[in-house]
TORMAR-933633 format. One record per atom (N, C-alpha, C, CB): residue number from 1; atom name; z, y, x. Coordinates in nm, 2 decimals. Atoms other than C-alpha are relative to their C-alpha. Glycine has a CB too. Layout:
<rs>
nr, atom, zz, yy, xx
NUM, CA, Z, Y, X
...
</rs>
This chain:
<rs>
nr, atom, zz, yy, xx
1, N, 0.13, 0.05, -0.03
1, CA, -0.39, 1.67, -0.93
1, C, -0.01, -0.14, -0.06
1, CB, -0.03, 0.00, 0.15
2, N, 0.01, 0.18, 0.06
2, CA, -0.53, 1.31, -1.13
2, C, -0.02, -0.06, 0.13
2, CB, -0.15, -0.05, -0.12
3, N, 0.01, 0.14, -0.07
3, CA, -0.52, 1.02, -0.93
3, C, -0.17, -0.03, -0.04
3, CB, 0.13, -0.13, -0.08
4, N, 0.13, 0.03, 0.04
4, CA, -0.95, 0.97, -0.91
4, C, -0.04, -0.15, 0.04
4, CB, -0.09, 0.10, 0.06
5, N, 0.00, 0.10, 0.00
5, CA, -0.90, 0.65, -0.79
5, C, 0.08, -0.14, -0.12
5, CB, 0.02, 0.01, 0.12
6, N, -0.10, 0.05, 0.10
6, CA, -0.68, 0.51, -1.07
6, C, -0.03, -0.08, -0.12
6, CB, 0.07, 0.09, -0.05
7, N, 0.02, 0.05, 0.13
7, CA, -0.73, 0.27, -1.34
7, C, 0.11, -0.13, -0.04
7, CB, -0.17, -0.05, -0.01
8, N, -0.09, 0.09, 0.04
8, CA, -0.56, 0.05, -1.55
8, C, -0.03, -0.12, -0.15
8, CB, 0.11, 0.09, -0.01
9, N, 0.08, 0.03, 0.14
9, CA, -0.64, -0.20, -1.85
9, C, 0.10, -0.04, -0.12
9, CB, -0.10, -0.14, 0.01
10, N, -0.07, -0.04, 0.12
10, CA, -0.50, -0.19, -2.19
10, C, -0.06, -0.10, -0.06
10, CB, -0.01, 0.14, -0.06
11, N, 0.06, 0.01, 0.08
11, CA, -0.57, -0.45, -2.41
11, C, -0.12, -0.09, 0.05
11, CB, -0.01, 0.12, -0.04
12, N, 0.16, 0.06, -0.13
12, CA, -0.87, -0.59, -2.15
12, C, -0.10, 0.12, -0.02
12, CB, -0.12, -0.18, -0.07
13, N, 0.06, -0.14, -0.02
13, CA, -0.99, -0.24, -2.21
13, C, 0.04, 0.07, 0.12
13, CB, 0.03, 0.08, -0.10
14, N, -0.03, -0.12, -0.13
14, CA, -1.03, -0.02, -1.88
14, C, 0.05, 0.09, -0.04
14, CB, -0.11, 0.07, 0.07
15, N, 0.00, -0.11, 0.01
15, CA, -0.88, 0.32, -1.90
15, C, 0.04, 0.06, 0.12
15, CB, 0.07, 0.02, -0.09
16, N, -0.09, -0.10, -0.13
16, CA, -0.82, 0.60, -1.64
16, C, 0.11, 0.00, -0.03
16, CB, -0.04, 0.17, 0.02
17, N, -0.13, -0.03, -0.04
17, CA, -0.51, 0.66, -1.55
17, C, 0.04, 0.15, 0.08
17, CB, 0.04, -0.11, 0.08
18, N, 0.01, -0.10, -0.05
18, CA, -0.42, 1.03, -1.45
18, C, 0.14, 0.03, 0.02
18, CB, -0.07, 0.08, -0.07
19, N, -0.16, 0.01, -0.08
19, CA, -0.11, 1.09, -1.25
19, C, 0.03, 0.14, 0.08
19, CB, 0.01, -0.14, 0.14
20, N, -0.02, -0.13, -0.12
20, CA, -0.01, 1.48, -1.11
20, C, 0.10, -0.07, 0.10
20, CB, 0.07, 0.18, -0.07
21, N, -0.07, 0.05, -0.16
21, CA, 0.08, 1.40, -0.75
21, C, -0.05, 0.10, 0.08
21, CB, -0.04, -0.15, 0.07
22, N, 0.02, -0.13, -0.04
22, CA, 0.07, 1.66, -0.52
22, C, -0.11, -0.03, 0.09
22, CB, 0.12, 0.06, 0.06
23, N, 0.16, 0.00, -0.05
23, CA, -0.28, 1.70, -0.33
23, C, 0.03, -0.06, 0.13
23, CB, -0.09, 0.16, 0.01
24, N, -0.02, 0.03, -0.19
24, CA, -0.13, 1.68, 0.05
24, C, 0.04, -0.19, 0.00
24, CB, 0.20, 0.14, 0.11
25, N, -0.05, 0.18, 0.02
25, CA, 0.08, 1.29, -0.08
25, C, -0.14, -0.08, -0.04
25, CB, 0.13, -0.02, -0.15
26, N, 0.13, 0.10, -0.01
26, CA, -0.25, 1.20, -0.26
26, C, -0.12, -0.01, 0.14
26, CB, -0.10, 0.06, -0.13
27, N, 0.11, 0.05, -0.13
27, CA, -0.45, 1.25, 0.07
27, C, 0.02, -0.06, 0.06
27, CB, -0.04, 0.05, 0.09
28, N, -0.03, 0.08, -0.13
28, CA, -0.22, 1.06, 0.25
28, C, 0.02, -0.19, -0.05
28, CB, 0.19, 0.08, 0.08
29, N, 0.03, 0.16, 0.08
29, CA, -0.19, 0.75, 0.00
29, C, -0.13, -0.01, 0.03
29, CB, 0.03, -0.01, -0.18
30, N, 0.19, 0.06, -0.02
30, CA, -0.64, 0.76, 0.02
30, C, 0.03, -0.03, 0.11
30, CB, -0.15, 0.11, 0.00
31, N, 0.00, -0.02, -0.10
31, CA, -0.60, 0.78, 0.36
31, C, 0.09, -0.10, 0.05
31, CB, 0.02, 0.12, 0.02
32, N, -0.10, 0.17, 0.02
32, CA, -0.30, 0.48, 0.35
32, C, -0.07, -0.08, -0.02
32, CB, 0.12, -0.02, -0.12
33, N, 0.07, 0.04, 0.08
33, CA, -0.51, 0.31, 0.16
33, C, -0.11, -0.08, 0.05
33, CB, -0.02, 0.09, -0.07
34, N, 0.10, 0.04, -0.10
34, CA, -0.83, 0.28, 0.35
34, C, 0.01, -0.03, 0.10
34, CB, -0.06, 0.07, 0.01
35, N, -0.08, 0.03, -0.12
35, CA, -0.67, 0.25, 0.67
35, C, 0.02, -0.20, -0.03
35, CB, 0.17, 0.11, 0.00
36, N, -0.09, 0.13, -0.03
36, CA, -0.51, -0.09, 0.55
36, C, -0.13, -0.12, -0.08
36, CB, 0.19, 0.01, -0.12
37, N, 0.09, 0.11, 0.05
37, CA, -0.86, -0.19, 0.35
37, C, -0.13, 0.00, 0.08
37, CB, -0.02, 0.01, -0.14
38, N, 0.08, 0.00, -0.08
38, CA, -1.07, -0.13, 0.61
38, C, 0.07, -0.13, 0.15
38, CB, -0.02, 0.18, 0.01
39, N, -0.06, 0.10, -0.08
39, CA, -0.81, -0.37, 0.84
39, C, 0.03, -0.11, -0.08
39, CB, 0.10, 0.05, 0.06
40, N, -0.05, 0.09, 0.00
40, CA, -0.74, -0.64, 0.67
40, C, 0.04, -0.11, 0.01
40, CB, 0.01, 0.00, -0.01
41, N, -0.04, 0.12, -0.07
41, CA, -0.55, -0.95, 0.76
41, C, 0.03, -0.08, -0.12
41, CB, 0.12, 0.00, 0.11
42, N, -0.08, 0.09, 0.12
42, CA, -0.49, -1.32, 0.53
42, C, 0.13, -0.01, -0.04
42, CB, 0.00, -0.11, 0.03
43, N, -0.07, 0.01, -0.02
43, CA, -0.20, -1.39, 0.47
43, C, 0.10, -0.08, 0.09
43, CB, 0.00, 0.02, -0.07
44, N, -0.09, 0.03, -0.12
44, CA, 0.10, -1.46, 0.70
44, C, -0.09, 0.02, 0.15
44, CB, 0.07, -0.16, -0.03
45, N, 0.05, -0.02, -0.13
45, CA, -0.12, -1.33, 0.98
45, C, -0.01, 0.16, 0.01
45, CB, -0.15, -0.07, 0.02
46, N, 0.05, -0.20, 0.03
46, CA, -0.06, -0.91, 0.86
46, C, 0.10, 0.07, 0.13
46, CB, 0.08, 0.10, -0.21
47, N, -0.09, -0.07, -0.12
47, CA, 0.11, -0.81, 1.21
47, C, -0.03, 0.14, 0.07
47, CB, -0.01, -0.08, 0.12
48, N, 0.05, -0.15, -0.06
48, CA, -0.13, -0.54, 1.26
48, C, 0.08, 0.10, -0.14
48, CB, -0.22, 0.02, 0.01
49, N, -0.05, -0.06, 0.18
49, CA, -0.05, -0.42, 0.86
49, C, 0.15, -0.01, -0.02
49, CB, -0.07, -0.12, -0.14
50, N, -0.18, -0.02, 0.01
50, CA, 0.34, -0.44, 0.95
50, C, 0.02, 0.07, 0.12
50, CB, 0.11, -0.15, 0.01
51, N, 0.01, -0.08, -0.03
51, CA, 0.30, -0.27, 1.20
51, C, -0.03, 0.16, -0.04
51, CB, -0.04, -0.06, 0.05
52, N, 0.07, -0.13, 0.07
52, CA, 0.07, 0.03, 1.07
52, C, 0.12, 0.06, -0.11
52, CB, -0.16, -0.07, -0.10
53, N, -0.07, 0.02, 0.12
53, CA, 0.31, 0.00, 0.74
53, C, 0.14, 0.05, 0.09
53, CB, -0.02, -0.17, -0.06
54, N, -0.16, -0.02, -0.01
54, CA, 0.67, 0.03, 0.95
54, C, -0.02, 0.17, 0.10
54, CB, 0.10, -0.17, 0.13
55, N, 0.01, -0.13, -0.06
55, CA, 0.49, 0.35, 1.17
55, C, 0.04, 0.09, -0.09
55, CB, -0.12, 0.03, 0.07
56, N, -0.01, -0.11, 0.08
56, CA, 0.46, 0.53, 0.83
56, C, 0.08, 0.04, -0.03
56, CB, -0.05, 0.02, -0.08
57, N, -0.15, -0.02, 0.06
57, CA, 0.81, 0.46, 0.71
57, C, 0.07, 0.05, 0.14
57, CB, 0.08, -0.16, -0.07
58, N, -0.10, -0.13, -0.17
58, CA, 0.91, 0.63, 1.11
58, C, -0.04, 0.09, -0.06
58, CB, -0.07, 0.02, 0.20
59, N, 0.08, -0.13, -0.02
59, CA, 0.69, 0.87, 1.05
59, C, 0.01, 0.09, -0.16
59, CB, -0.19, -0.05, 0.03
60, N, -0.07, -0.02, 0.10
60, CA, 0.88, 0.95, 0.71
60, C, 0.11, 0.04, 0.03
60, CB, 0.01, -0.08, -0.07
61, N, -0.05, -0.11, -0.02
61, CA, 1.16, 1.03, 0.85
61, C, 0.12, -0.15, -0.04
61, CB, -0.05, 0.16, -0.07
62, N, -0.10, 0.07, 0.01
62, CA, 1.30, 0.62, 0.73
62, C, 0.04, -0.11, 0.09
62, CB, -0.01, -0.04, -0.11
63, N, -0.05, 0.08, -0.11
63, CA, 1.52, 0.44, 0.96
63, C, 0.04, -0.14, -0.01
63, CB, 0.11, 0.07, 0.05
64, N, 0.02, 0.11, 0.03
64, CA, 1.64, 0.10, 0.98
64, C, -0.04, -0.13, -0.10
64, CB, 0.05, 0.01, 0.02
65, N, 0.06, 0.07, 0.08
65, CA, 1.36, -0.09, 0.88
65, C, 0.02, -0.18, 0.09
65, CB, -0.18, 0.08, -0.01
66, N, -0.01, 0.15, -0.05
66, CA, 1.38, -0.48, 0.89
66, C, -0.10, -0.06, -0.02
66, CB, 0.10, -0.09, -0.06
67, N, 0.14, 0.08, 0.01
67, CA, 1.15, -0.75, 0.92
67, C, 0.05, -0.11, -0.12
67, CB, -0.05, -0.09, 0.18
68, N, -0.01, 0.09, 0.04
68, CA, 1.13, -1.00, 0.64
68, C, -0.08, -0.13, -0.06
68, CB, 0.05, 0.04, -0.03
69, N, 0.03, 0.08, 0.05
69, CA, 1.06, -1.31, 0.56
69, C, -0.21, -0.04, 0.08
69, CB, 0.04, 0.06, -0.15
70, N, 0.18, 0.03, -0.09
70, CA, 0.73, -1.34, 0.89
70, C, 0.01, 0.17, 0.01
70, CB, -0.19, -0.10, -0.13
71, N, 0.07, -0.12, -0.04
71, CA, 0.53, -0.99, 0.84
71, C, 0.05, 0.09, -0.10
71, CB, -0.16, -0.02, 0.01
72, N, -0.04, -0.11, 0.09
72, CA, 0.71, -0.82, 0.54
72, C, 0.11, 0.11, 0.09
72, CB, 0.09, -0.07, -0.15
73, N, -0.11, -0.12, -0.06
73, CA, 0.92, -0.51, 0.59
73, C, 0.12, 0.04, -0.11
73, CB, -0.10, 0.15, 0.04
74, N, -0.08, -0.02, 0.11
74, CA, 1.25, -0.39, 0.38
74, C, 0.09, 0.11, 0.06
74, CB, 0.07, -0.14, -0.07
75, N, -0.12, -0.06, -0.02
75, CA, 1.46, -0.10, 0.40
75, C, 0.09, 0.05, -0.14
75, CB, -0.03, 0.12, 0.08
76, N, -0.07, -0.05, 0.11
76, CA, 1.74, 0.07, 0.18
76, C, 0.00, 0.12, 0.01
76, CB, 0.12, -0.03, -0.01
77, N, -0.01, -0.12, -0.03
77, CA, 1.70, 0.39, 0.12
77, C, 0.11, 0.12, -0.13
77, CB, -0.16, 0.02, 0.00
78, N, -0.12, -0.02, 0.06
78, CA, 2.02, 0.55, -0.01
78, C, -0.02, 0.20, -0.07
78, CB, 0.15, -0.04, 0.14
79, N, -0.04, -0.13, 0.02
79, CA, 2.05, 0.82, -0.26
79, C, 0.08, 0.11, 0.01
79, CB, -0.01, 0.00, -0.06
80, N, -0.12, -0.10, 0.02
80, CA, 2.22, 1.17, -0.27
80, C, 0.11, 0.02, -0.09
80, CB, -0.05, 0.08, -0.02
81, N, -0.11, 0.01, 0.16
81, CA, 2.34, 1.18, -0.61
81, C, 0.14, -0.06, -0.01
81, CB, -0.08, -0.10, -0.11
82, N, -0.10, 0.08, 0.04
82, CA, 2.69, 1.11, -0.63
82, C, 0.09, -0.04, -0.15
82, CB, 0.07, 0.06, 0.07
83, N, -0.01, 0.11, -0.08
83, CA, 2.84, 0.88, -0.76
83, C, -0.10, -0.09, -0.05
83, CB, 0.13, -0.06, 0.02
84, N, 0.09, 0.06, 0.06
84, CA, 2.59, 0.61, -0.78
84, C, 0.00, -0.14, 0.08
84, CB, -0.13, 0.08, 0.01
85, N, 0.00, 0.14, 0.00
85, CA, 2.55, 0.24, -0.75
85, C, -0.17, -0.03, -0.03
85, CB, 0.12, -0.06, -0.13
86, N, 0.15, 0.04, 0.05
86, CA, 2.18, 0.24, -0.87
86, C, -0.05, -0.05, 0.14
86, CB, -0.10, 0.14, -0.08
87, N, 0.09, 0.08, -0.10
87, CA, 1.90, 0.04, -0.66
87, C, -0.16, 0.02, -0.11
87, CB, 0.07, -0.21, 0.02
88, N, 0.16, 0.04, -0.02
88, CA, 1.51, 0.04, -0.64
88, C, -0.07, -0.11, 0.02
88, CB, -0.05, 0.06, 0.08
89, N, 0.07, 0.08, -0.11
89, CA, 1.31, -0.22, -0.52
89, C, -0.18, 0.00, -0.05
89, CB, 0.09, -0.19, 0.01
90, N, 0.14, 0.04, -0.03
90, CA, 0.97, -0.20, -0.45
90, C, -0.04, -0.05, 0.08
90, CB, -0.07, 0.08, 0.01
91, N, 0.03, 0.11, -0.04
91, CA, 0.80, -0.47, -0.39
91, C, -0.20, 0.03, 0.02
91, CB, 0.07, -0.12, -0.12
92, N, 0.11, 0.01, -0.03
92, CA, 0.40, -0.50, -0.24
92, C, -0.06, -0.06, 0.08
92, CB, -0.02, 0.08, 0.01
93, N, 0.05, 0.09, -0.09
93, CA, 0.21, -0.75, -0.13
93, C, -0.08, 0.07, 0.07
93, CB, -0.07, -0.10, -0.05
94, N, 0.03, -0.07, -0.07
94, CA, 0.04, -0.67, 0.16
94, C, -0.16, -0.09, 0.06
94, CB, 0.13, 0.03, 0.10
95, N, 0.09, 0.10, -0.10
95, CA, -0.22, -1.00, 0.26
95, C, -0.16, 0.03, -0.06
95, CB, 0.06, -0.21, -0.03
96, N, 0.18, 0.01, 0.03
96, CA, -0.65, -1.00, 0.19
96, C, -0.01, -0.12, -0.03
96, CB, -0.11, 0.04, 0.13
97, N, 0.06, 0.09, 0.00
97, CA, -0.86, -1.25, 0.11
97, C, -0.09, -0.07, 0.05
97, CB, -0.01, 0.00, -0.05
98, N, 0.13, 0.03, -0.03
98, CA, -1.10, -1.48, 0.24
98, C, -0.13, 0.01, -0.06
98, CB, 0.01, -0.10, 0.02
99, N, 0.14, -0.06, 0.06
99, CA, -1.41, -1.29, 0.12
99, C, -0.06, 0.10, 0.07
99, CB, 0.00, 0.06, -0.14
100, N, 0.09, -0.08, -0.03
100, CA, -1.66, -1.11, 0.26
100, C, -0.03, 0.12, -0.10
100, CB, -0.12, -0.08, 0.03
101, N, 0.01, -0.05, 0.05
101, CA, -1.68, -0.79, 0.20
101, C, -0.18, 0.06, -0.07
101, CB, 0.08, 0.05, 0.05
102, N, 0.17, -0.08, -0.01
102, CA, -2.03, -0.60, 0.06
102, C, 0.00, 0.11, -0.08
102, CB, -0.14, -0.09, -0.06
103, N, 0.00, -0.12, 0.05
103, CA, -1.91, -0.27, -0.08
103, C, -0.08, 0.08, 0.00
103, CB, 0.07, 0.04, 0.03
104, N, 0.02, -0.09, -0.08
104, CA, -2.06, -0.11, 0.13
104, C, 0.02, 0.18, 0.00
104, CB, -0.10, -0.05, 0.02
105, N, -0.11, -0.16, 0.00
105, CA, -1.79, 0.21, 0.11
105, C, 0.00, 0.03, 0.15
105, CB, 0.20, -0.03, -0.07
106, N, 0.00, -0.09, -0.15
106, CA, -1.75, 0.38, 0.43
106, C, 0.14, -0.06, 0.06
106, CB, 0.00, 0.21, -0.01
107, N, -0.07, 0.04, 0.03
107, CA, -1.42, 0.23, 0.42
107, C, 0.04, -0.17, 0.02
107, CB, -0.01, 0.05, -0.10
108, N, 0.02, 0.09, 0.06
108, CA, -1.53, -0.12, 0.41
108, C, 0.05, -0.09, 0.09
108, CB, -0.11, -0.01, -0.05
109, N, -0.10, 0.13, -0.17
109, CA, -1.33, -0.41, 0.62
109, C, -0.10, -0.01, 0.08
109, CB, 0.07, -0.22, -0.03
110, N, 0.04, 0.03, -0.12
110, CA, -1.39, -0.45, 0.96
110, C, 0.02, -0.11, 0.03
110, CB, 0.05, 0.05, 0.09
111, N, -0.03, 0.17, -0.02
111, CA, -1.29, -0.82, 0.97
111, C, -0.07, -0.07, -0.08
111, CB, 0.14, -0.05, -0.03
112, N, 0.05, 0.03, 0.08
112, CA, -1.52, -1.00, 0.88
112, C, 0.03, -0.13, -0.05
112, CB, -0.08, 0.04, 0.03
113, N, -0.07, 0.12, 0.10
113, CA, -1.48, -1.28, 0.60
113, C, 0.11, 0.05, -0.04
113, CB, 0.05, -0.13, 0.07
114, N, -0.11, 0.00, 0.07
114, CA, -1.21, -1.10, 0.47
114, C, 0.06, 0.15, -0.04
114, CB, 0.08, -0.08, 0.07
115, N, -0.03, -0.13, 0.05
115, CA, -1.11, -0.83, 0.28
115, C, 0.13, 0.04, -0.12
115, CB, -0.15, 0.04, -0.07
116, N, -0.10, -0.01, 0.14
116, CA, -0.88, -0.66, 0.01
116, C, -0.05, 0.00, -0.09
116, CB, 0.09, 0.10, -0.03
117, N, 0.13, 0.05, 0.15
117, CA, -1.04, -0.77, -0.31
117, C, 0.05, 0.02, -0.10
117, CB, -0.06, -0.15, -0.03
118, N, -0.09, -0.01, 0.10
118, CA, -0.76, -0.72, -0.52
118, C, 0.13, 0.08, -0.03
118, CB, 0.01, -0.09, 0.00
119, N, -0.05, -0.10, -0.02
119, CA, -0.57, -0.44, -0.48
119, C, 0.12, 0.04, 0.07
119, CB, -0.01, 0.04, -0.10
120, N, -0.11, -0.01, -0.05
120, CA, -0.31, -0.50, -0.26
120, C, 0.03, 0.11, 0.14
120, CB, 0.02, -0.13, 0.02
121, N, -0.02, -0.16, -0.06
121, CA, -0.40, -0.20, -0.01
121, C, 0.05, 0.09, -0.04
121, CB, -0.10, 0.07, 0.02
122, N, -0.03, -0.08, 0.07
122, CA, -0.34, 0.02, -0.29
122, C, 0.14, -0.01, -0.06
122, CB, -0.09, 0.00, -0.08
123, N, -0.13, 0.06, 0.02
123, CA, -0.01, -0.13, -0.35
123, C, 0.11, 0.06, 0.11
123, CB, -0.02, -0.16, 0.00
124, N, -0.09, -0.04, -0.16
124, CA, 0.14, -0.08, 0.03
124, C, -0.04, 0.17, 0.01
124, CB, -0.09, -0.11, 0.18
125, N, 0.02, -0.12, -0.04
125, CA, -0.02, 0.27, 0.04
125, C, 0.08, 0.09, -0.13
125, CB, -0.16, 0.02, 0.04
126, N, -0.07, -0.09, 0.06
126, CA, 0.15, 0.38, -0.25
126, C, 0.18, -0.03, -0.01
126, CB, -0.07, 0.01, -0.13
127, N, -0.13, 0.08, -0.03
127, CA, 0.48, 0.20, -0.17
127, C, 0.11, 0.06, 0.12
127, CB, -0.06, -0.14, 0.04
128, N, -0.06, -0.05, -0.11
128, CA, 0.54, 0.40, 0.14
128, C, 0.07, 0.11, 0.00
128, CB, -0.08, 0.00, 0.09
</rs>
């Protein structure tokens, strides 16, 4: 299934971006997604959005998650593959901005004065 939310620029040219991901993960990234841009907080004030954010990594099935650095979150998540030494890190900012939103998406922050304006919802929801 493409990714219908997806773009990317090339160049300062827009282009789609089309990504097969399986239908049930893309509903749950939109659905991630909106959740965190319909809440959002400035930064160093995202306690609800580290919260929300450390349920999904329970609710994954990943265990010792840490707090870092205030409202970030970090775990390790150890491959099968033997033998291996390799590392990941994904990294995603998580904070909004001071802006009013006026999308008006169904979706559209609840807080007002401040919203995700810059795509950092989309970042944490595909991060998880």
């Amino acid at each position: 299934m493409s990714n219908p939310e997806g773009s990317a620029t090339a160049g300062g040219v827009a282009k789609t971006v089309t990504t097969d991901i399986d239908a049930g993960i893309l509903d749950r990234m939109i659905e991630v997604r909106r959740h965190l841009h319909r809440n959002p907080e400035l930064s160093n004030q995202e306690a609800g959005t580290q919260r929300y954010l450390r349920q999904m990594l329970v609710d994954q099935g990943i265990a010792d998650i840490r707090d870092v650095v205030g409202f970030g979150l970090a775990v390790d998540i150890v491959g099968t593959g033997k033998p291996s030494n390799r590392k990941v890190a994904i990294r995603a900012d998580i904070d909004a901005l001071p802006i009013e939103e006026e999308s008006g998406v169904d979706y559209a922050s609840t807080n007002p004065g401040v919203m995700h304006a810059c795509g950092h919802d989309a970042h944490a929801s595909m991060s998880r």
